[in-house]
N, C-alpha and C positions, 0 to 999 in steps of 0.2 A: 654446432660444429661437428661434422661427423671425416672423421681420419682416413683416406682412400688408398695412400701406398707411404711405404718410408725405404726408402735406400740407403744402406752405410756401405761407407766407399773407407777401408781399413780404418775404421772404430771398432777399438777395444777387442776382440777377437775375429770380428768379419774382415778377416783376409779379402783383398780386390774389391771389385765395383761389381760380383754379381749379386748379393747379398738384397734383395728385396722382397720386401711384403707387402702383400695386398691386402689392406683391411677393408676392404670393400663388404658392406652388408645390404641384405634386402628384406622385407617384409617378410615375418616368419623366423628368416635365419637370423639371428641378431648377435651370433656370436664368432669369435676369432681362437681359435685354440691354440698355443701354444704351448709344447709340450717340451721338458727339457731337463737332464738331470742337474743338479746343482753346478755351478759352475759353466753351463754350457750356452750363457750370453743373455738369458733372460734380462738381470737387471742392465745389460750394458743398453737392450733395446727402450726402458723404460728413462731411464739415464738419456739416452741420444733425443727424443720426446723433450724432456724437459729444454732439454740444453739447445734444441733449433726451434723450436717456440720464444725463448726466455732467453737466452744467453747468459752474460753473467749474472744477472740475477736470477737464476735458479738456483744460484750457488748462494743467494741472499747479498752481492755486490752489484752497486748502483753503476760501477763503469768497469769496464775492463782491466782488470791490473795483474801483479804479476801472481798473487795467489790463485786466481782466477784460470793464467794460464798455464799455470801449475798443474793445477787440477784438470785442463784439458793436455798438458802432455803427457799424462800418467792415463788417458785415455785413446790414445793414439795404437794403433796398431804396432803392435813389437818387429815381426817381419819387414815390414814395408820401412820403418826405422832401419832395422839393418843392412837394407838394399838400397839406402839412401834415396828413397822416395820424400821429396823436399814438398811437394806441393802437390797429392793426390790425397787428401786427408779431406771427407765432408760428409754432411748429416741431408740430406735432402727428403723431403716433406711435404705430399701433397692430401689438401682434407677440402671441403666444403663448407662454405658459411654462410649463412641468410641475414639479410643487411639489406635494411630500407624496403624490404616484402620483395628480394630480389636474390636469385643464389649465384654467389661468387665462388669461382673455382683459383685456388692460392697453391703456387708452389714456393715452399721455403728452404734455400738453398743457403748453409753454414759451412763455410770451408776453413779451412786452416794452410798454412805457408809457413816452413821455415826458412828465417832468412838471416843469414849468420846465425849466430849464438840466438837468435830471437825466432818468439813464433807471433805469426802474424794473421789475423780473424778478417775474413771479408765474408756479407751477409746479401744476398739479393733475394726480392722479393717479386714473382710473376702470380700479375692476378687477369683471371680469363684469356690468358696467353699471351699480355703483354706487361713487358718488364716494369715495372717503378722508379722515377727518378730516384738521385737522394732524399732529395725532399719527402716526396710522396712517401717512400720506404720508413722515414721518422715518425711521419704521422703514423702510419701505416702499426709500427712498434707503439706508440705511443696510446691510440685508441686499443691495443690489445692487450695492454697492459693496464689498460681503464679496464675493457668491459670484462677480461678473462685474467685476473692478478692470477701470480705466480701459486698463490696461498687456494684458490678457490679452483687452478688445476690438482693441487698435492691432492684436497680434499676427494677428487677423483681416481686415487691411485690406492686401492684397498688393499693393504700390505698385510697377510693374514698374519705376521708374527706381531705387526705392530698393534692388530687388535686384539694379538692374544695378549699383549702387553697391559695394552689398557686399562682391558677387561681385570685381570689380575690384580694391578695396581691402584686400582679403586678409583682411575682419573677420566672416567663414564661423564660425571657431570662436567669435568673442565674441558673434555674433548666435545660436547655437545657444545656448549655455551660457544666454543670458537668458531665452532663450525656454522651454531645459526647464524652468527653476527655477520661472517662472511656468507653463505648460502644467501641471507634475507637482505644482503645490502644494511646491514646495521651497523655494519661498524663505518659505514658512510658516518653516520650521525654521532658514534662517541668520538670519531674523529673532531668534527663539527663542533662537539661538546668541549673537547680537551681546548680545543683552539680559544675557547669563547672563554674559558674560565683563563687559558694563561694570559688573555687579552684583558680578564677583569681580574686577575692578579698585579699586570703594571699598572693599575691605579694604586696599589695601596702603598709604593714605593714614594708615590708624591705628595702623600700627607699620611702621618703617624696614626692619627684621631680618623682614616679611613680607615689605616691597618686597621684598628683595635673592632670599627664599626663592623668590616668583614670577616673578622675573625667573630664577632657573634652573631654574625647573619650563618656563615657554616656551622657554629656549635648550635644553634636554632634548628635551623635544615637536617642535621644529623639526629636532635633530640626529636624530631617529629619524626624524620623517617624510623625511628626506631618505635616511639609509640604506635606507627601506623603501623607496624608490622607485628607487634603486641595485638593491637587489633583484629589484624588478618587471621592472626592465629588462634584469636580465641572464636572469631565467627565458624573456622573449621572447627574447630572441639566442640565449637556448640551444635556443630549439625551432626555432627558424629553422634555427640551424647542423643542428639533427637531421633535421632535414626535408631538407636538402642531401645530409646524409651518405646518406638512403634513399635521395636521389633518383642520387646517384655509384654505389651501392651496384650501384642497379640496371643502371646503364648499364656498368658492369665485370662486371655478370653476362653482358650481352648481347653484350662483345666475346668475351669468354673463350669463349661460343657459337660465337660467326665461326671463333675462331682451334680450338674441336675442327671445326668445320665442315670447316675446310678443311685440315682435317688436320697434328693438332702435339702432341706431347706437353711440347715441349721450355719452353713456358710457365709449368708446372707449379715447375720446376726453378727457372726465373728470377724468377717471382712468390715465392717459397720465399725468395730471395737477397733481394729485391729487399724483400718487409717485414723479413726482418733485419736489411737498412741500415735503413730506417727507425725501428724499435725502439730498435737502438743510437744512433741520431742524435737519438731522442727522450730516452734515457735520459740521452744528452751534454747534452742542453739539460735535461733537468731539473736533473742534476747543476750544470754551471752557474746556475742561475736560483737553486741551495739556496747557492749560493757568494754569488753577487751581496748576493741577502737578506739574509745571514748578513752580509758586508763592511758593505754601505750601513746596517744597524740594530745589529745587535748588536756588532758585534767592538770600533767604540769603548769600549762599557761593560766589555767583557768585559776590554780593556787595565787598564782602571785600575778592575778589577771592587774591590780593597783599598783604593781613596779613596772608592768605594761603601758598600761594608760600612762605613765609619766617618759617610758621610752616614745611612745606616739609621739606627745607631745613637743618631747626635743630631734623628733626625727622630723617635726613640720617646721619648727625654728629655723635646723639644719638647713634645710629646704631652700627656704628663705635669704636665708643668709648666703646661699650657693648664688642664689639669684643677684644680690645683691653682691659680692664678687665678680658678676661676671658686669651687671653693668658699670662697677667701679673701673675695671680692666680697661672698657671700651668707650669709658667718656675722659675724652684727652683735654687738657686744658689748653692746646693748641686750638683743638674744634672750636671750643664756648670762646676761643680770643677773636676767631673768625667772624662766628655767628655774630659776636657783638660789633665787630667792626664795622659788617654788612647794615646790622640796624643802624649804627650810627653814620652810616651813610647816608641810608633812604632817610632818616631825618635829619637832615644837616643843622637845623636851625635849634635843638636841642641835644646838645653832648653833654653828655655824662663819662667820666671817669669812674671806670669800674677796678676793685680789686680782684685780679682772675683768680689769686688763690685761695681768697675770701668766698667765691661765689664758686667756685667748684668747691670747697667743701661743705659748703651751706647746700647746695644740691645734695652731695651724697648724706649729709644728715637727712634730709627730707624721708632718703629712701632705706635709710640704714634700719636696719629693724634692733629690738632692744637686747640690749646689751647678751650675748649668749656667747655659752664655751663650748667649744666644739670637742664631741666624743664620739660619735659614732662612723661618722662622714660616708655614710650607706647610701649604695646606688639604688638605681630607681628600682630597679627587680628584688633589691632587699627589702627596700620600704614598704611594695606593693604586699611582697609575704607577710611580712608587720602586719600593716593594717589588716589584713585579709584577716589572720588569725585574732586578729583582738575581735575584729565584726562578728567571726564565729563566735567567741568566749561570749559576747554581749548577746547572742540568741540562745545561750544553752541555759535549758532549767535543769538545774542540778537534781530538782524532787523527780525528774522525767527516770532518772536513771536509779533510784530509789525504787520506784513503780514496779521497775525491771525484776529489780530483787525480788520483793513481793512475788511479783505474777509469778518466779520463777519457783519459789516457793509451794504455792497454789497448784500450779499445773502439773509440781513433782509429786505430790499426793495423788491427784487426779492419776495421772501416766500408772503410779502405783495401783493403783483402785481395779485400772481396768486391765492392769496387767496379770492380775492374781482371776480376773474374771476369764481371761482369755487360758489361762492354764488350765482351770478348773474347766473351761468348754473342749480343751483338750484331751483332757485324760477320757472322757467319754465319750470321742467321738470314731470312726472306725475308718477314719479317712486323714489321718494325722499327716501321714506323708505329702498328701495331695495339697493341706491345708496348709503344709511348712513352704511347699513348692513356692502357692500364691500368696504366705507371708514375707516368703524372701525376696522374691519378684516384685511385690507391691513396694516393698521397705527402697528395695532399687529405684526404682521408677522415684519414688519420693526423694530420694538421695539425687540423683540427676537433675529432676526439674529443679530442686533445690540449689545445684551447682548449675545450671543454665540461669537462672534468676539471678546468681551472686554473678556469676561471666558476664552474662548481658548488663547490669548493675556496673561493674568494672567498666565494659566495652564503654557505657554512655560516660563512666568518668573521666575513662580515658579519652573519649570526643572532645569533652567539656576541656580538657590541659590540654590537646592538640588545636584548641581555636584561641585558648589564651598563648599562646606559643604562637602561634599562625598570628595574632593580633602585635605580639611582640616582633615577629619577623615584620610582618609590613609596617612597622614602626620605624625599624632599623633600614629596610630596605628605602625607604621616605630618607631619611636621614643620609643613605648612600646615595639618594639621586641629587638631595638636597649642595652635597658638594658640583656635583656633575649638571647643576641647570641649563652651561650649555653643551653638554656633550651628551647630544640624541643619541651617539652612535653606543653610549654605556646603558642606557636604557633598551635602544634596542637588543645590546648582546642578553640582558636580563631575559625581556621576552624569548629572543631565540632557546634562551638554555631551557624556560618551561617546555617552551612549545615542544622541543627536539625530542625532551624528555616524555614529557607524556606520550608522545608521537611512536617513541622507541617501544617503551612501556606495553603500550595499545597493541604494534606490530608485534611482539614476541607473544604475546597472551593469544590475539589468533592465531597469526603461526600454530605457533603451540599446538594447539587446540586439533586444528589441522591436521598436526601430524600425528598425534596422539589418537586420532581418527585411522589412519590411514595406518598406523605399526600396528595397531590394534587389529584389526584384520586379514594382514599378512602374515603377523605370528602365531596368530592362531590357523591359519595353513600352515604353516611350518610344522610348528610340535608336533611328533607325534600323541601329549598327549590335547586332545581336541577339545576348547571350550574352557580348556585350565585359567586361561587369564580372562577375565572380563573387562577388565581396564587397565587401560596403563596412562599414571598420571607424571606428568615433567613439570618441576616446582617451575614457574617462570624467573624465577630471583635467583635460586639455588644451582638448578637442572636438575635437582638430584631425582631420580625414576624411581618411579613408584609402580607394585604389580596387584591388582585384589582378584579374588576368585568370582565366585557370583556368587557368593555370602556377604559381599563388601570385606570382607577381612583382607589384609593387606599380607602377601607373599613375603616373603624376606627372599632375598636374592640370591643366601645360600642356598636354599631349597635347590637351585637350578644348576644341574651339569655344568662343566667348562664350554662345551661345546653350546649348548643353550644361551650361556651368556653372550659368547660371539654371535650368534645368532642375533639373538635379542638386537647388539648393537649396530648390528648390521642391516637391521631391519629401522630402525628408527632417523639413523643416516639416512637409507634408500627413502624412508618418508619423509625425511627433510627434503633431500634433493628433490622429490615428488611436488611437493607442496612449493616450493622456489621460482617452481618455472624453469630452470637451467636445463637447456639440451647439452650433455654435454656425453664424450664416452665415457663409461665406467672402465676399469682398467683390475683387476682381481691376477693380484700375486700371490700365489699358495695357498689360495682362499681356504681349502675344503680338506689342507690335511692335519685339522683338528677335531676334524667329524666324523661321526659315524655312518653306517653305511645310510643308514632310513632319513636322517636329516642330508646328507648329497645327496637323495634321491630328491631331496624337497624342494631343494633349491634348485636345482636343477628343473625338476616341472615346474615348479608355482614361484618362481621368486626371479632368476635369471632372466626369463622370458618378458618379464617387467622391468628391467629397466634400463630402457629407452632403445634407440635405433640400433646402438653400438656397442658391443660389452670385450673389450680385449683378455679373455683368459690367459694367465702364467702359470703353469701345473708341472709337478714332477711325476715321475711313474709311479709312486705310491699313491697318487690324491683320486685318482680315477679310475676304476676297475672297468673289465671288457662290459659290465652289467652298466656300467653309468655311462662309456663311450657310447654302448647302443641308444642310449636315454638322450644324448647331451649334440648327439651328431645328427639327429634329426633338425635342431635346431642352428647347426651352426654352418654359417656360408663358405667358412674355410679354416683347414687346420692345418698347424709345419711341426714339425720335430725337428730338436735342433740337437747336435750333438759335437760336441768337442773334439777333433781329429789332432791328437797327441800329435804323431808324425809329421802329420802338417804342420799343425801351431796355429790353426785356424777351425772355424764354426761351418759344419757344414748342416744346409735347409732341405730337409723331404719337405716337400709340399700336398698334403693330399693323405698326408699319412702323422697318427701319433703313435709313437713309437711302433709297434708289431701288428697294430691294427690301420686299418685304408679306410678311408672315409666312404668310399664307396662301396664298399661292402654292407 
């Protein structure tokens, strides 16, 4: 969609019907400049945009009402009201659009009528120079409000106060997150999502024993999504800690260097000693951490492992006994009156008189199990914990943990031994500093893999709970279908909500990726300073942004000027948009009068010029000096100044000129 002219016919301070712009752009020139001191119509022209594209719903109303025209008689021209101009009130709007590999040329024509105490909206729509029925003209609304929502024009309208706002208020990640959902067509699918869960919400109205099954299919789904993301985050700690250990790794190669440099063999010897202690001081602490464990979890159970084994045992009674309740419940003595009558039908020639309530309680004796009193009446995920914990109690060897002690013992002598060797190789050696370097370094590196071992150690525990959790879900979720055997359409919503989800999940991680490509590059034209950011990373779950240098160390955001940060956000937006596919105009209200002079020069060469066919500027006389018009007027197809005429009571348009400067000069 690229914008070609807009006429206001008495809106808001443009007095009469000559009031037009031509935003017409070409190849090279991409931009529209308007120049204008505060108050002298900019936002009415941004305003009049929304409001003849959108109508009432720019104002966020789905139909016309009297708020709505409220708000357009408070935009009405003041003059033209006093002269009793009843019906010369309109927004008219001509842009270009490509549709089916074909360019449509669209004039959008909004006018307004007062008629009595009332005002009254008529809309006409000409495409390629001929009118639209009503018909057509609905559709016509209706697919524009598909492919171009009201939300993913705002997103076009870069208000520089409102990103100074942002910026400052710390809502970077919430303002991203909105934006890609609408930019990537995602919130198509939490739409899709919302719908599909309220839809498998009215199941749980039509039987209790659903509720309860759905309420622990979500506390399932919630304890996994949380373990996965426990995961997530210990896989980054782990590559962080790995990335440390290379980077130690290395700098213990390069003293080990110095010290043969300068000649020493005796390092060899000491680094020898010196990972032995460490070894032993790590195998001490594992030893300990398996005691700890072993004390803080199991050893209670394992004390009164024999008042255990007798809770098993009345937890499997229990069991039993549920089982035998339930077929008690479900065996009527109306059935067995049936069943018998049928037999003694098909054998006519032998009847038997049966006692029904003799022979329905001789049934449930058959299946009644012995005599038991119920105490505990634990669900199946208690009993499984039960049993689990006793199967552990029954593999532990108590001497194992004994052992522990001992070795712990042993290896503290040992660690002693070679640590009085290591002091005494100390005091004689003339390289103590160099030797401290590669003890503290080495002690690191061992401290690391040691904490990557217990992570990754955790990481597979935590696998191991998120597949019995994952086995407990599709057990539950069995038991949700299990109601629904003929209702395909509950099973399908299931599917859909995976599918949707993963689908979402996938698209925002590339995205992402994308644009974190594409800001990464722009910002560093930007800055003045060059090469300062090496990555810039966006949590896909979070949004929250992340900066490192080319040390991998992560920037903290304070570091960065006010001005920088706007930047920054400005630049990650324009990567969204980038990465989207959306042709659409950029639209920059006050953009540049938060910056300095070296960043408007930057934008202005390397950032403006990119993005896209059409960039409508709104600037006041402080945001651009005679140094940045000469910069910015090479690039742009056409500039107005606008200026408030008190006397009049009306906006008058230079064309050709911002403020004291001529475009053609």
């Amino acid at each position: 969609m690229q914008i070609t002219k807009l006429l206001l016919n008495n809106i808001g301070a443009y007095y009469g019907n000559q009031n037009m712009f031509d935003f017409r752009t070409n190849k090279g020139q991409n931009v529209i400049l308007l120049g204008g001191k505060n108050g002298a119509g900019k936002t009415t022209i941004l305003e009049s945009l929304r409001i003849v594209l959108f109508g009432s719903m720019a104002y966020g109303f789905v139909n016309e009402n009297e708020p709505y025209f409220r708000k357009i008689s408070s935009l009405l021209n003041r003059k033209a009201l006093e002269e009793n101009v009843n019906s010369d009130f309109r927004i008219i709007l001509n842009f270009t659009s490509t549709e089916e590999f074909e360019l449509n040329q669209y004039t959008l024509t909004r006018s307004w009528r007062i008629k009595g105490q009332k005002l009254k909206e008529d809309f006409y729509v000409v495409r390629n120079g001929k009118a639209l029925s009503n018909q057509e003209t609905s559709d016509f609304q209706n697919r524009l409000r598909e492919e171009m929502p009201p939300r993913l024009f705002e997103l076009c309208l870069f208000d520089g106060e409102d990103i100074s706002r942002i910026v400052s208020e710390e809502k970077i990640p919430e303002y991203l997150g909105e934006s890609g959902r609408i930019l990537f067509n995602l919130d198509l699918f939490m739409n899709l999502e919302k719908d599909l869960q309220t839809y498998r919400a009215q199941f749980t109205q039509k039987s209790s024993s659903l509720a309860e099954e759905i309420a622990e299919q979500e506390k399932l789904e919630k304890q996994i999504a949380d373990f996965q993301q426990s995961v997530d985050d210990k896989v980054s700690l782990i590559s962080a800690e790995k990335d440390e250990i290379s980077l130690l790794n290395d700098e213990i190669r390069q003293h080990k260097r110095d010290f043969d440099t300068h000649g020493g063999l005796l390092h060899e010897r000491r680094l020898e000693l010196v990972q032995k202690e460490n070894e032993i001081e790590n195998r001490r602490k594992a030893n300990s951490e398996r005691i700890r464990s072993f004390t803080n979890t199991i050893l209670p159970f394992y004390i009164a492992r024999e008042l255990l084994g007798k809770v098993i045992k009345q937890l499997d009674l229990e069991r039993e006994n549920e089982s035998f309740e339930y077929a008690s419940s479900a065996l009527e003595k109306s059935e067995i009156s049936k069943l018998i009558y049928k037999l003694q039908q098909a054998n006519s020639k032998h009847t038997v008189d049966l006692d029904i309530d003799q022979l329905h309680n001789g049934i449930l004796d058959i299946m009644r199990p012995e005599n038991i009193k119920l105490l505990h009446r634990a669900s199946f995920e208690q009993r499984s914990k039960i049993h689990n914990i006793y199967n552990q109690i029954k593999m532990i060897d108590p001497r194992s943990y004994l052992q522990l002690f001992d070795q712990n013992s042993e290896m503290l002598v040992e660690a002693q031994r070679i640590r009085r060797a290591i002091e005494l190789n100390d005091k004689s050696s003339e390289f103590k500093d160099l030797l401290e370097q590669i003890e503290v370094k080495t002690k690191r590196v061992e401290q690391l893999r040691l904490l990557v071992e217990q992570q990754e150690k955790e990481i597979q525990e935590t696998k191991d709970i998120i597949n019995i959790q994952s086995t407990a879900l599709s057990k539950v979720r069995n038991k949700i279908r299990d109601h629904y055997k003929a209702e395909d359409s509950y099973v399908m919503t299931e599917k859909l909500l995976i599918v949707s989800k993963r689908f979402r999940e996938r698209q925002w991680r590339k995205k992402l990726d994308d644009v974190i490509n594409e800001a990464t590059k722009m910002i560093n034209i930007l800055f003045r300073k060059k090469a300062y950011i090496e990555r810039i990373y966006i949590d896909h779950a979070t949004f929250e942004l992340s900066l490192f240098d080319r040390q991998k160390q992560e920037i903290t955001k304070e570091r960065l000027s006010a001005g920088e940060k706007e930047m920054l956000m400005l630049t990650v937006i324009w990567a969204m948009f980038k990465v989207s596919g959306w042709k659409l105009p950029f639209v920059f209200d006050t953009l540049m009068g938060r910056l300095d002079q070296d960043h408007k020069k930057a934008l202005i060469e390397h950032f403006i010029p990119k993005c896209g066919e059409q960039v409508l500027m709104f600037t006041t006389d402080s945001e651009i000096t005679t140094e940045h018009f000469n910069l910015i007027k090479d690039i742009t197809a056409r500039c107005y100044t606008l200026d408030f005429e008190e006397k009049f009571d009306s906006v008058s348009i230079a064309q050709g000129r911002y403020f004291n400067m001529s475009q053609g000069e």
